[in-house]
C-alpha positions as CSV (number, residue, x, y, z in Angstrom):
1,X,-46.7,7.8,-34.4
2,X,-47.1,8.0,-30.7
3,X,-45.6,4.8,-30.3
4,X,-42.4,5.3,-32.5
5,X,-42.7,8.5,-30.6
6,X,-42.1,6.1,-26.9
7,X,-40.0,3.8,-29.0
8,X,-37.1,6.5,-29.6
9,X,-37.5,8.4,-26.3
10,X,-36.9,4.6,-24.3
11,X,-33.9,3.8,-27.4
12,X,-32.7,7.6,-26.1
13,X,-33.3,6.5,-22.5
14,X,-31.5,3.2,-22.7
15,X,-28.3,4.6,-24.5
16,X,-27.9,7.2,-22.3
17,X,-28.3,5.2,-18.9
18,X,-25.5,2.8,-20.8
19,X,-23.6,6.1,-21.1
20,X,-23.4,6.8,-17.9
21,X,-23.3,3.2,-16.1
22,X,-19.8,3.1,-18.4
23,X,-18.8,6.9,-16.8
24,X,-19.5,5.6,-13.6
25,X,-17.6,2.3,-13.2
26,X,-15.0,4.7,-14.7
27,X,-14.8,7.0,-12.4
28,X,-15.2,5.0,-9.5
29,X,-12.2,3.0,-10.9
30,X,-10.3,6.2,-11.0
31,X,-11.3,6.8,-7.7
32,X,-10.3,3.0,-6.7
33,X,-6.5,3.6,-8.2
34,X,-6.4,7.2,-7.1
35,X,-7.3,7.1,-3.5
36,X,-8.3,3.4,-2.5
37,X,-4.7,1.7,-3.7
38,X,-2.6,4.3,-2.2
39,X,-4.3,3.9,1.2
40,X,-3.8,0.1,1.3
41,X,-0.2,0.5,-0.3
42,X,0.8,2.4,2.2
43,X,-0.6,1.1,5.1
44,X,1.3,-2.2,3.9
45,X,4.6,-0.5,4.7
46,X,3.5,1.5,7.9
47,X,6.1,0.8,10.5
48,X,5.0,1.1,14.0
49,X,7.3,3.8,15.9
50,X,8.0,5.0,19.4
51,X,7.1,8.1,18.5
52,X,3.6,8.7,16.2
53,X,4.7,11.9,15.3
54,X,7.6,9.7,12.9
55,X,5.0,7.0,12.5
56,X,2.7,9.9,11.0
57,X,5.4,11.2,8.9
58,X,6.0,8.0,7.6
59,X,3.2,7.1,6.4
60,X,2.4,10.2,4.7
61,X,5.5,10.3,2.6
62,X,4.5,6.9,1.7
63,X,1.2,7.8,0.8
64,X,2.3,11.0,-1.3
65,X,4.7,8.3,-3.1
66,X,2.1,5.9,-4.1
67,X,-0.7,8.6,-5.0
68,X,1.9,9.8,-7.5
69,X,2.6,6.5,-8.9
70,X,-1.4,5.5,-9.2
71,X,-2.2,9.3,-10.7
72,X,0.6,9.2,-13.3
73,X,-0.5,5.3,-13.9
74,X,-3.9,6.3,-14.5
75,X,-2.8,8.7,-17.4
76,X,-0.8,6.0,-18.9
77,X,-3.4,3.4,-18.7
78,X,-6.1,5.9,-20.1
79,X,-4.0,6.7,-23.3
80,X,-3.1,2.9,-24.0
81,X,-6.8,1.9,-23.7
82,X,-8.0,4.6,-25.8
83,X,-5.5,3.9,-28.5
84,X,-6.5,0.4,-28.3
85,X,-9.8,0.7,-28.4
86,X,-10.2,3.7,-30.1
């Protein structure tokens, strides 16, 4: 009895650490495509300027544009995979 008793509670254990290993590499790849991407993307088309304060402006429209693009990305890869994989 006590043993059955261990035998579920590790099962229980063991499911839900594989639960929440799969939430985690999901959200840090959410967090990869919603703030790591962006970054990089738009430090790939920073243009060095005379004046930082265009530099800065720049760059931040850039970033804005590419956020936009990885968020609505997200969505759209979230519905195909869970219509694939149900």
């Amino acid at each position: 009895m006590i043993s059955g008793i261990f035998g579920l509670s590790a099962l229980l254990g063991g499911l839900a650490v594989w639960v929440l290993q799969g939430w985690i590499a999901g959200l840090m790849a959410f967090l990869g495509l919603q703030f790591g991407v962006p970054v990089l993307a738009a430090l790939l088309y920073w243009k060095p300027d005379p004046d930082p304060a265009v530099a800065n402006a720049r760059f931040a429209a850039r970033l804005g544009q590419v956020r936009t693009v990885a968020f609505w990305s997200t969505i759209g890869l979230s519905i195909v995979a869970a219509l694939a994989f149900g």
